[in-house]
C-alpha positions as a printed Julia matrix, in Angstrom:
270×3 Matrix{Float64}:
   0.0    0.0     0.0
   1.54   3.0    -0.81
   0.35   6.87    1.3
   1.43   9.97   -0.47
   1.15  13.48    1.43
   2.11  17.03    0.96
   4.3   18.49    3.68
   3.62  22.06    3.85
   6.33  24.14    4.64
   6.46  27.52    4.88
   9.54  29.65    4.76
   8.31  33.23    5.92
  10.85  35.84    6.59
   8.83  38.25    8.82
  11.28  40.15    9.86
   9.67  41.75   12.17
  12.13  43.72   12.92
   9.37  45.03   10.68
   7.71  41.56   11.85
   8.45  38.25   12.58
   8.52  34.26   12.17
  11.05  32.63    9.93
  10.69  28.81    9.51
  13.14  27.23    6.92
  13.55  23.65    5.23
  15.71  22.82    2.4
  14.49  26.34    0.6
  16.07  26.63   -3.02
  14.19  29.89   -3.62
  16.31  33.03   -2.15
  13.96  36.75   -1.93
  15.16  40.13   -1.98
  13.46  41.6    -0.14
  12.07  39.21    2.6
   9.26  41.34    2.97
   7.84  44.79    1.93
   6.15  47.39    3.62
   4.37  50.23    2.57
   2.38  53.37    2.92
  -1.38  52.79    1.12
  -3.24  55.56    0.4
  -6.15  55.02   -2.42
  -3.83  55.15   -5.2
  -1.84  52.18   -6.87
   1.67  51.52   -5.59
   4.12  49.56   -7.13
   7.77  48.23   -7.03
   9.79  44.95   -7.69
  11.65  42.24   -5.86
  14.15  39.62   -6.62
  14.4   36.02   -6.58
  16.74  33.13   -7.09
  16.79  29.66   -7.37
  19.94  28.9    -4.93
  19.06  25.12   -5.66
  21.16  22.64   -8.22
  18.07  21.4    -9.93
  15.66  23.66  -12.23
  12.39  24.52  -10.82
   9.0   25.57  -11.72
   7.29  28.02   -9.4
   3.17  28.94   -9.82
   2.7   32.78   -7.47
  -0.68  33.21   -5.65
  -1.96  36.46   -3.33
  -2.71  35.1     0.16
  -4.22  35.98    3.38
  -2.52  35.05    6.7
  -2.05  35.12   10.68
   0.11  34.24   13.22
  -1.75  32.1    15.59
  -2.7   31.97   19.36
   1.23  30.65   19.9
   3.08  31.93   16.92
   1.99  29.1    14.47
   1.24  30.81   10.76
  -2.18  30.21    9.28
  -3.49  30.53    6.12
  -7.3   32.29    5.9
  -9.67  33.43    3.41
  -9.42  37.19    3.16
 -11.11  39.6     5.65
 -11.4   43.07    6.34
  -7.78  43.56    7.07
  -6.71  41.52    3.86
  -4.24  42.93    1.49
  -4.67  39.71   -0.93
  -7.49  40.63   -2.92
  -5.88  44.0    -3.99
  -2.06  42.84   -5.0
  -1.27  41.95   -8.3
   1.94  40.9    -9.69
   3.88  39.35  -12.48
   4.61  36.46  -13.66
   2.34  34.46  -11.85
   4.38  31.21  -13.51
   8.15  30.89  -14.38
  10.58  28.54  -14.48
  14.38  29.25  -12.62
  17.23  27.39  -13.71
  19.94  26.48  -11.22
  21.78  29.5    -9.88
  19.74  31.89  -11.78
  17.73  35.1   -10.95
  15.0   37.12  -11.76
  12.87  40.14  -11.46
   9.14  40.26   -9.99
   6.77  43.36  -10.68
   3.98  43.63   -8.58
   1.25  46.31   -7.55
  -1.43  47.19   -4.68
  -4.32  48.69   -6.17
  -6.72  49.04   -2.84
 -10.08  49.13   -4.22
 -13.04  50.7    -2.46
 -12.24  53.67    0.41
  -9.13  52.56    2.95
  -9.87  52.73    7.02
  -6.94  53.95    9.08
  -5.21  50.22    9.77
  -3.21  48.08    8.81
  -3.39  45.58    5.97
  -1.35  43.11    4.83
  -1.08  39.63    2.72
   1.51  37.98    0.76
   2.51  36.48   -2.4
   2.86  32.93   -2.32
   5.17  30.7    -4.36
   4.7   27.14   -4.65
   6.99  24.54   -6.86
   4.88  22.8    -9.27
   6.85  19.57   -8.31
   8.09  18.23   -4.94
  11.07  16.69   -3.63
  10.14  12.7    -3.59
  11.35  10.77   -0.19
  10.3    7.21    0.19
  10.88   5.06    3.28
   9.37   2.0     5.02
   7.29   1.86    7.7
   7.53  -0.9    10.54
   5.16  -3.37    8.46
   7.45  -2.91    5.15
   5.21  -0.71    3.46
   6.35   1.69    1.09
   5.14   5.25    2.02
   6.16   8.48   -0.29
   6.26  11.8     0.66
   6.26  14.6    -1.56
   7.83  17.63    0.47
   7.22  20.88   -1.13
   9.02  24.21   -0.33
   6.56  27.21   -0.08
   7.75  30.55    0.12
   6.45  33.23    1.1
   6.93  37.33    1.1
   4.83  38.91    3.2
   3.7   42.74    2.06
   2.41  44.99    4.99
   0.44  48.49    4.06
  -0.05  51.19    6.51
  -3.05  53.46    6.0
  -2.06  57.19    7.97
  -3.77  57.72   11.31
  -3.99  53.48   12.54
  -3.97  53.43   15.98
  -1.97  50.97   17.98
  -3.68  49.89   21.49
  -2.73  46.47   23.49
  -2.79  44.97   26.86
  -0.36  42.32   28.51
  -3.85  40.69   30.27
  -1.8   37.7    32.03
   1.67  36.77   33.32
   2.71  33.64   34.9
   5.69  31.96   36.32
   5.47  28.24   37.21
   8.33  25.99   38.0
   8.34  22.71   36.1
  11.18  20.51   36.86
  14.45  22.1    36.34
  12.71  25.38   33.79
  10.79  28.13   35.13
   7.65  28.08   32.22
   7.41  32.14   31.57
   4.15  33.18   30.05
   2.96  35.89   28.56
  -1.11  36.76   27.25
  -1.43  39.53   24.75
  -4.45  41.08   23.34
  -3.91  43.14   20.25
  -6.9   45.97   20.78
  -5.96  48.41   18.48
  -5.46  48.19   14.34
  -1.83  47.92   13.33
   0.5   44.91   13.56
   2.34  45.26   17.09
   5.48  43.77   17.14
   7.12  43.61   20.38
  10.31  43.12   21.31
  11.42  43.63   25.44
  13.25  42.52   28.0
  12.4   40.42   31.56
  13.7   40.84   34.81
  14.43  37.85   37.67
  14.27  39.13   41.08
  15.01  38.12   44.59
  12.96  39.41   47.65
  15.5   42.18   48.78
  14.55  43.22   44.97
  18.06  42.2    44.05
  18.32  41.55   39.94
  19.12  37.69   39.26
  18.24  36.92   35.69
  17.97  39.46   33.03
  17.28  38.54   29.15
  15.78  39.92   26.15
  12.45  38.44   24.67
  12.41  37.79   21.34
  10.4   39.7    18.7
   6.97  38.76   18.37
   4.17  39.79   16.48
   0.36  40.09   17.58
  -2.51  40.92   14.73
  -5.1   43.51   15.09
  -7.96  42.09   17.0
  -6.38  38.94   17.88
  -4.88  37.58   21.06
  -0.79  36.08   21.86
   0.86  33.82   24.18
   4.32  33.85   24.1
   5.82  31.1    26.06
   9.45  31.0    27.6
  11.69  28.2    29.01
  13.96  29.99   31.83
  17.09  27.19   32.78
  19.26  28.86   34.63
  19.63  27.56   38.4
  18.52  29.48   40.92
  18.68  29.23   44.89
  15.91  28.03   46.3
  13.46  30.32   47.58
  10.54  33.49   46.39
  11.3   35.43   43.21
   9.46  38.17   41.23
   9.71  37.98   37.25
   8.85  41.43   35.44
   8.06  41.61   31.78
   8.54  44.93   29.94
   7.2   44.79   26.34
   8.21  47.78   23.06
   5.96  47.93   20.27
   8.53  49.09   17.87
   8.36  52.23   16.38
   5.39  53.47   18.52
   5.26  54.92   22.39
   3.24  52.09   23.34
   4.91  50.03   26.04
   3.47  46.98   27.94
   4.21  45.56   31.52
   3.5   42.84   34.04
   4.81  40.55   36.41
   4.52  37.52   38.35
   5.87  35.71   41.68
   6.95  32.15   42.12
   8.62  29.71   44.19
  11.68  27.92   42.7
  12.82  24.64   44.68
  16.27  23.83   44.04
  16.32  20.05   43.34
């Protein structure tokens, strides 16, 4: 009996130093740039970006305009398009090419927003997809042959900025619980407001005399417009046994809006 599947991977460079969330497996397509942002207004704006096969194989590629989110803990998610969706309104070209091995080329595309803009953000992205997988076939246990057909998806995320979006959040919940050996940091965000926030910040470790034990950076994250976050941390480090405090300080970048919290705990050094 033989199973096929398609593994979908997605290779998604949200920088979020604009944004966020890079996964990567065996990519052979290269984008300059990973991601684009821009100011939308009603009219049509346009620009180009590069890409390259850095494979050793040629490779068909089919482009599609997609909606997406990050989910409840981080995970990306394809959706039909809503009232935040850039998808319906990009338009690019070609929508089909073929790269040969260690070659490049050039990709136009255009947002044409249709209809009258509300001060938010929007965003979407342009999907590529190879036409043809990479085969693996294996056995399982009972000596049946199973083949896979892993296909590398790319995609380049576009993010448009209407003038006069408001940014609101809250840090609702943090929590400290010793499991084991880790201290499980967690942090509840609700994106109330209508841009992309994308936090980056810093937590603090102290003792009861308010002395500082632990001090790291949290990575960036990213939290849609109308949607909520949990961003979960593993803490290692060894600590004396005994009552600690844990405060998190959160940055939107490139806005004044700063979130805070904190928790106590007990840590039992076993």
């Amino acid at each position: 009996m033989k199973k096929r599947s398609a593994n979908y991977i997605a290779v998604i460079c949200l920088l979020f130093f604009m944004c966020w969330y890079s996964q990567v497996a065996n990519a052979t397509l290269a984008i300059q740039p990973a991601y684009i942002n821009l100011t939308l207004t009603q009219k049509r704006v346009s620009g180009v970006f590069f890409i390259k096969n850095v494979g050793d194989t040629e490779e068909r590629y089919r482009a599609t305009a997609v909606h997406f989110v990050v989910g409840l803990k981080g995970g990306l998610q394809i959706l039909p398009p809503d009232d935040y969706s850039l998808s319906k309104w990009i338009k690019f070209n070609p929508k089909e090419f073929v790269l040969p091995p260690k070659s490049s080329r050039m990709v136009r595309y255009s947002v044409i927003p249709q209809g009258k803009i509300k001060p938010r953000e929007y965003w979407g992205a342009i999907e590529f997809r190879p036409l043809k997988g990479a085969k693996i076939v294996s056995k399982d246990k009972d000596g049946n042959s199973i083949g896979l057909e892993v296909l590398n998806v790319v995609l380049v995320p576009i993010y448009g900025l209407v003038a006069g979006t408001q940014f609101t959040g809250e840090l609702t919940q943090v929590t400290a619980v010793q499991d084991k050996d880790a201290v499980h940091l967690t942090c509840t965000i609700n994106n109330t407001g209508e841009g992309v926030l994308r936090f980056g910040g810093t937590y603090q470790i102290t003792d009861p005399a308010g002395k500082l034990v632990k001090e790291d950076k949290i990575k960036l994250l990213v939290v849609f417009p109308k949607t909520q976050r949990i961003h979960e941390i593993s803490i290692k480090d060894k600590l004396p046994s005994g009552k600690y405090k844990v405060q998190v300080k959160l940055q939107n970048a490139n806005t004044n809006l700063e979130l805070s919290g904190a928790a106590n705990f007990d840590y039992e050094n076993k």
